[in-house]
N, C-alpha and C positions, 0 to 999 in steps of 0.2 A: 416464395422465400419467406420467410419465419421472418416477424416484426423482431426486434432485439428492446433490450431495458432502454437502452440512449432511445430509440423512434418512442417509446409510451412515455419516457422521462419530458421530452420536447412537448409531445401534443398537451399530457396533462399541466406542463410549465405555459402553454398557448392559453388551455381554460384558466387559468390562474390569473391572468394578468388583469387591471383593474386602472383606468386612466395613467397604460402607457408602466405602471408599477409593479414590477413581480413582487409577490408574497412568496412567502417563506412556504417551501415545501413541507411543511409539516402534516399534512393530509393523506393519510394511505390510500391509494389507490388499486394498491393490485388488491384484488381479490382471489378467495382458490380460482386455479382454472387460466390466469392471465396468462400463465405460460406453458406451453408445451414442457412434455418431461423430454431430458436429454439421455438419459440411459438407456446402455441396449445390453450391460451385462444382466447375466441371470438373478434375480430378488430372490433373499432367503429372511428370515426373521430377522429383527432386529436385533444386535450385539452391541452390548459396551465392549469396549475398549481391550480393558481382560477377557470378557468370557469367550472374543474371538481368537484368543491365542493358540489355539489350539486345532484352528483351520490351515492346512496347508496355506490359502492364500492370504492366513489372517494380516490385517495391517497393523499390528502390534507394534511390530519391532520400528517401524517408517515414522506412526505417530510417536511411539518414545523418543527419536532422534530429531525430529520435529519441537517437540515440547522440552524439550533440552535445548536445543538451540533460544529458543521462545525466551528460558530462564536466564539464556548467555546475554540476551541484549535488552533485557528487563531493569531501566534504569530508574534511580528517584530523579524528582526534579532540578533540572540542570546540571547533570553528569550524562555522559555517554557520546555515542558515535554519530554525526551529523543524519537525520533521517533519508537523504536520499543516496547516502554511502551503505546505511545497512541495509536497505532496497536491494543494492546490488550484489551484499552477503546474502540475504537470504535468498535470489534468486540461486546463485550458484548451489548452496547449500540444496537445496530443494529439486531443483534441476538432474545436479546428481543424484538425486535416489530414486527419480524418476528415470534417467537416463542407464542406471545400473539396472534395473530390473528389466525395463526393454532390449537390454543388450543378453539377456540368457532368454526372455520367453520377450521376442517382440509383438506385442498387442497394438501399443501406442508410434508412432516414430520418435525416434532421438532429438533431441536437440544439437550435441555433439559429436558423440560416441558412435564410430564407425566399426566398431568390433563386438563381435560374438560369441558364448558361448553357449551352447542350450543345455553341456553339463554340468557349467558351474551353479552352487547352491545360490540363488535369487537373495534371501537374505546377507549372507556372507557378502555378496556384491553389494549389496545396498549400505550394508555398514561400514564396509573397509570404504567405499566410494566416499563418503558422506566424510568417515573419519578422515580421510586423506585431505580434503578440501579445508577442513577444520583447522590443520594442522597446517597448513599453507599459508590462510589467508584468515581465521579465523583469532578465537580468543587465547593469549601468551599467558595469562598470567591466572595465579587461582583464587578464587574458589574455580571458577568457568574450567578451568584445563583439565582439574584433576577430575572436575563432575564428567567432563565428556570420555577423559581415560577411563574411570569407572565403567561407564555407558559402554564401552567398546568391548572391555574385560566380562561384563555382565553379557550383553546379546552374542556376542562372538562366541564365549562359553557355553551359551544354551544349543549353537551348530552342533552335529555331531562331527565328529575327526574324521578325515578321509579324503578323497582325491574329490569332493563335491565342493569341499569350505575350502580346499586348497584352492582349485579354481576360482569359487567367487573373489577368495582375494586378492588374486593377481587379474583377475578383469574387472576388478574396483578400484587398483590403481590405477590400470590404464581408462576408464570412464574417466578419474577422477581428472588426471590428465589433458585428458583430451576437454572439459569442460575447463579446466585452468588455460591450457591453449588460446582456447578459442578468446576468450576476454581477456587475453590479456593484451590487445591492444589498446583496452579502458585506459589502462596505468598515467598516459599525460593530463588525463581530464580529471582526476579524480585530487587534484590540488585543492584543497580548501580554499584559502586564500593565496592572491600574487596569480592567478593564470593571466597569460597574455593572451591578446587582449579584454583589458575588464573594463568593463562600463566606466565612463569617466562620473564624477558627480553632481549632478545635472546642478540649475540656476532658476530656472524657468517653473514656475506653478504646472504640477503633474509630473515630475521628470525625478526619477530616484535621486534622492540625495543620499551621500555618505554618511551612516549611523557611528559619529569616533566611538571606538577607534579604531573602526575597522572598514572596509573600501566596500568589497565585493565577496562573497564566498561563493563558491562552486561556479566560476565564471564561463569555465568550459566545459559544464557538466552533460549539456546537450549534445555535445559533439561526438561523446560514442555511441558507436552503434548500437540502434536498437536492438532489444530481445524480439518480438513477433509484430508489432508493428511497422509499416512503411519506411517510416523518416519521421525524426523528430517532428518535423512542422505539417506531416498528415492532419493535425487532429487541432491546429492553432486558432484560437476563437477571432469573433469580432474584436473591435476597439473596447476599450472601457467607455462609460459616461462621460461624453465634454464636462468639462469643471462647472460650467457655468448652467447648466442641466436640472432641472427639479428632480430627477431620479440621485444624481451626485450628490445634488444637497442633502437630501432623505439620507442616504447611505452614511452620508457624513455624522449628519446630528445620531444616529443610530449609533455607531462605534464609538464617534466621541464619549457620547452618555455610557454606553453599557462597556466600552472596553477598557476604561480608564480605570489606573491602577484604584484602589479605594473608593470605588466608585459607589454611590446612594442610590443609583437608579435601576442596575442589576439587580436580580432576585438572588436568593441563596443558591438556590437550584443552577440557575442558567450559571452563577460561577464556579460551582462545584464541576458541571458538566463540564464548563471552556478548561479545567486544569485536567480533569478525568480522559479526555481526549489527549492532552498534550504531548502524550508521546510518543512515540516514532512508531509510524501507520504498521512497521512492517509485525511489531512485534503484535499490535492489539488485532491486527485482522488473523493475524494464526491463529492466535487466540481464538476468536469468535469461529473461525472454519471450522477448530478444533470442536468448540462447542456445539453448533450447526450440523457435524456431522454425524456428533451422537446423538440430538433430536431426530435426526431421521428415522421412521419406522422400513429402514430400510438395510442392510449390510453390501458393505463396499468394499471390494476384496484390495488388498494392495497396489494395484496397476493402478484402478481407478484411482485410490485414495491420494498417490505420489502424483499422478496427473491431474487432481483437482489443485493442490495445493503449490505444484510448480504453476502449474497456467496462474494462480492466486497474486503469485510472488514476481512472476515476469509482466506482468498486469500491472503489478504497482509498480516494478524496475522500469517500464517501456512510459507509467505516465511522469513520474517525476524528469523522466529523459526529454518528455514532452512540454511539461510545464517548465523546464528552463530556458527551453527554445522561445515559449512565448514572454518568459521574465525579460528576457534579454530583449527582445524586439520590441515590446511594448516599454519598457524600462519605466514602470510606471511607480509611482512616490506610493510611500508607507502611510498610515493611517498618523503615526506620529510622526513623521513629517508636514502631512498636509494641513492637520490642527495646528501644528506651531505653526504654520503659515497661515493660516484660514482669514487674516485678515488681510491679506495682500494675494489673494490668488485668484481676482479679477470677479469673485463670485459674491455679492452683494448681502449675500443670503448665510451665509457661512461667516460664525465667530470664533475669531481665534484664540488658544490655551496656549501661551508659550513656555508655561510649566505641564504640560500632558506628557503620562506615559503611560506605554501599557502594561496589564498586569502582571504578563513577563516579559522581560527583556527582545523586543522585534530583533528575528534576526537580519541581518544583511543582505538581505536579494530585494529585486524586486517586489511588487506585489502582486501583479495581475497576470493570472490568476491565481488563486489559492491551492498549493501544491499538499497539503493535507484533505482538503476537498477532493480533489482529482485523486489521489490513491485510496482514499477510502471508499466513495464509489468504482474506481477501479475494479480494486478488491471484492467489494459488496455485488457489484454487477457479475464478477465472476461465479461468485457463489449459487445466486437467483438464476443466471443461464444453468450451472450446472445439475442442481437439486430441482428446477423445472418449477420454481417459486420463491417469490419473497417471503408468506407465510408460513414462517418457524420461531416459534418463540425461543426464546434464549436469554440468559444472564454470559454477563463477562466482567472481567476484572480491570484493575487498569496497573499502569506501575508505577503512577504520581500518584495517587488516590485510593485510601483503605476500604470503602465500600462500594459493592460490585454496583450494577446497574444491572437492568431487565428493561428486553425488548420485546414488543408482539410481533415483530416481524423484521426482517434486515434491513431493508426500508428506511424504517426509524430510526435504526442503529447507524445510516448512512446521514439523512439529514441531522440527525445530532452533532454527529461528526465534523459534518460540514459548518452548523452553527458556531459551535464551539468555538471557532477563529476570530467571528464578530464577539464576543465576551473576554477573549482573554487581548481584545485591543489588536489585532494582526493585520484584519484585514475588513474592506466594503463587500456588502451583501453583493454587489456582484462579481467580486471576485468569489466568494463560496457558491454560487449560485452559478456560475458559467464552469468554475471548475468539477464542480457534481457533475454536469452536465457531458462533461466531454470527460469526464472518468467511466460514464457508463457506456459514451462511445469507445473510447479502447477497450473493455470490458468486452461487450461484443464483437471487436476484430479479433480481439485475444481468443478467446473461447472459439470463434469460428472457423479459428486460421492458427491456434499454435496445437502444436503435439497431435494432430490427427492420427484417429487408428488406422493400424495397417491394414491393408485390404486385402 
């Protein structure tokens, strides 16, 4: 059986350690060759984006509806939709245009979609599915509405007319359907705030306290059902560090120094990076797929492309499902919480700030582990199973931040990610560091066990 990213993530996290203290993954490890390639469709030359439009199975029309949605939840800083609720849009979104194409030529299995045609036009399904979900569950208001009616008037016009585009669009609505179906028993979990029952606010040194003015957000968020993994709590780490711990302490002095609002001890860089990440994993990892997959010296006909990018999107939907199982369980205190306590939390070692805050606003969950770690390698670890490598260089953009960044490999574009948390005050080096960790473990159940081809 094939080693996965989490088994090299682990061993190389084992050579790392140094009196009992993980360092910071910032060492590239894979080299060419670490991993096996996963593809078994036929390789042709490399195509951007356009130049393969024009291939019966170009993936044109999949990435445009892809990179629209991408713009739909492209927020500035502190505007937008909570990140583990657009998790669960873009899986859907993605899901279905993967599940509409398998339902006229099935290659891949469905996720939801129990119906068939083989003469409906593939595109037509892909778009009416996609648009249908949009319309549903998606963005009300414009600019977002009228760019996706565009989007629909544009590719749906490139179909030709005839009994092929009438089909796809009446087995795009029922795809789209039958994906609305199936999740929509999500609907009681997905309360922001006020779910019953929500963590009370702990008393006790290590135990979340309430951030006024607000209690709990997504208290029930674990309780829907997974996308492709087990159960919520398959994938739930050890303990944090005892408080009273030299690894605690270290974590501490760490975030206090560099996560504090205004802080003199960050570098330029390391704060430009903690705000360049800040924004919701689902949008920046399309992003970078999108990127990753036109470095490849490879082309990737449609099927593949909608099943790298739905497994991408259920990967990050399945860990933030996961990492609230373990917020809840562990219920463990905020970095600004424990500094305004550091003097009274039995640790000798640890000085407290009772004016500390971090550089943005901590939101209201728990801490352990860090739920932006975990879907980034999520995300990240799907890519590297799928492309058969970490090494791809790549630039990408972000939506808080006007200049791009550039990575030698996904790798770095995953441990940045994870960093980032410790800089903008959110969270201790092992909560980013445990949650990378088990992001690449669902990464690998994902990719091994969702959307398998048909046989």
């Amino acid at each position: 059986m094939k080693k996965g990213i989490g088994h090299l993530f682990n061993l190389t996290k084992g050579w790392m350690r140094i009196g009992g203290l993980v360092l910071s993954l910032t060492l590239i490890f894979c080299v060419p060759g670490c991993y096996p390639e996963f593809q078994t469709e036929p390789v042709r030359t490399n195509m951007t984006w356009d130049q393969g439009k024009n291939l019966k199975d170009s993936p044109t029309v999949m990435l445009k509806w892809s990179h629209q949605i991408e713009k739909a939840y492209t927020y500035p800083i502190g505007v937008g939709i909570s990140p583990p609720l657009v998790s669960r849009l873009f899986a859907i979104y993605h899901v279905a245009m993967h599940d509409a194409l398998n339902s006229v030529d099935p290659k891949y299995q469905t996720y939801a979609s129990q119906v068939e045609d083989k003469k409906a036009d593939p595109n037509a399904t892909l778009i009416q599915a996609v648009y249908e979900v949009l319309g549903s569950i998606g963005p009300t208001t414009d600019p977002h509405k009228s760019s996706i009616d565009s989007l629909y008037t544009a590719t749906m016009g490139d179909i030709k007319d005839g009994d092929k585009k009438e089909r796809g669009i009446a087995l795009g609505k029922s795809v789209a359907q039958s994906i609305l179906d199936k999740r929509a028993a999500d609907a009681p979990y997905l309360a922001l705030m006020g779910f019953n029952p929500t963590p009370a606010s702990g008393t006790e040194p290590g135990v979340f306290q309430y951030i006024p003015p607000l209690n709990y957000a997504l208290a029930g968020f674990h309780l829907q059902k997974t996308w492709i993994i087990a159960s919520a709590d398959q994938f739930r780490p050890e303990a944090p560090y005892a408080i009273n711990s030299p690894q605690y302490t270290a974590d501490y002095n760490e975030v206090k120094d560099l996560g504090k609002i205004n802080s003199t001890e960050v570098t330029d860089d390391q704060r430009y990076l903690g705000l360049f990440w800040a924004e919701n994993s689902s949008r920046g990892w399309n992003r970078i797929a999108r990127e990753v997959l036109l470095q490849r010296n490879k082309y990737y006909n449609i099927w593949e492309t909608a099943r790298l990018f739905a497994l991408v999107h259920m990967a990050i939907a399945d860990s933030y499902i996961a990492v609230f199982d373990s917020k809840i369980h562990f219920n463990y205190w905020r970095p600004i919480t424990a500094i305004r306590n550091g003097d009274s939390d039995g640790n000798d070692d640890t000085v407290g700030d009772i004016n500390w805050n971090s550089t943005i606003p901590t939101p209201p969950v728990g801490e352990y582990p860090s739920a932006h770690a975990i879907s980034g390698s999520a995300a990240g670890g799907v890519l590297i199973r799928f492309f058969g490598t970490a090494n791809i260089p790549f630039t990408t953009d972000s939506g808080y931040m006007p200049n791009p960044r550039s990575f030698n490999n996904i790798m770095d574009a995953v441990s940045e990610n994870s960093l980032s948390r410790i800089y903008i005050g959110y969270h201790f080096r092992k909560a980013v560091d445990v949650g990378e960790e088990k992001g690449y473990d669902i990464a690998d159940y994902v990719f091994e066990n969702g959307l398998p081809r048909k046989k």
